[in-house]
C-alpha positions in Angstrom: 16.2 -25.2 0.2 15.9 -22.0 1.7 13.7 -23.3 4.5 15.9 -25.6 5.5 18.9 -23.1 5.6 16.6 -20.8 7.5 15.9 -23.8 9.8 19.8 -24.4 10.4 20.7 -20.2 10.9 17.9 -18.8 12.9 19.8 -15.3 13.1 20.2 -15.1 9.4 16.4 -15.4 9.2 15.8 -12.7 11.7 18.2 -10.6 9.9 17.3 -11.1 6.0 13.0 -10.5 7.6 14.3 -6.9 9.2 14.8 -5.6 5.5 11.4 -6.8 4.7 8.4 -4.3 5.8 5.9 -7.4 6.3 8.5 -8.3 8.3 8.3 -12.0 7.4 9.4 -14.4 4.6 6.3 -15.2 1.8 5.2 -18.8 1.5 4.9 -20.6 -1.8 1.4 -20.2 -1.8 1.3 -16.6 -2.3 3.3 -17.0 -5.4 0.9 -20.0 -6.4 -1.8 -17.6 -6.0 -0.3 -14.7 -8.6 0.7 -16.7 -11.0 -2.6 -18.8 -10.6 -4.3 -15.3 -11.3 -1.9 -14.4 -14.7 -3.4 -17.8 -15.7 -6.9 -16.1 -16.1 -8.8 -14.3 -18.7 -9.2 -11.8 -15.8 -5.4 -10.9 -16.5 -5.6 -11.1 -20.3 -4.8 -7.5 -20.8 -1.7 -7.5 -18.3 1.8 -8.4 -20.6 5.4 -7.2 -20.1 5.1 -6.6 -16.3 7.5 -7.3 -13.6 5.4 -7.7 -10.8 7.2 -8.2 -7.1 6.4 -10.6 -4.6 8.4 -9.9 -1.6 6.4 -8.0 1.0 7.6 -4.7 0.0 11.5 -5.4 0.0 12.1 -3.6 -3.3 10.5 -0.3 -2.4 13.0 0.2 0.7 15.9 0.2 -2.0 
C-alpha cells in the first residue's frame, strides 16, 4: 500500500526519506530479517523490548 502511494506521489516520498538519516525507506525484508532473528534461541534472553526499524527516524525526534 504504501509503495504504491509512494509510486503515485514521488515528492511525498522525497519528503517523508529527508526525516530519515539512511535517507531511504526500509524494505520488508529487513523487517523479515529482525523478527526472523526474535524467532531464535539466539534471542531467548531478549523480552519486553521495543526495538525500531526505521533507519534512525526516532532518534532525530
Amino acid at each position: 500500500m504504501v509503495k504504491s502511494f509512494y509510486e503515485a506521489n514521488p515528492a511525498m516520498k522525497e519528503n517523508a526519506m529527508k526525516g530519515i538519516p539512511q535517507r531511504r525507506l526500509g524494505k520488508p525484508e529487513e523487517v523479515a530479517e529482525l523478527v526472523t532473528f526474535l524467532l531464535t534461541s539466539k534471542a531467548q534472553y531478549i523480552n519486553g523490548e521495543v526495538i525500531r526499524i526505521d533507519g534512525g527516524f526516532t532518534n532525530t525526534k
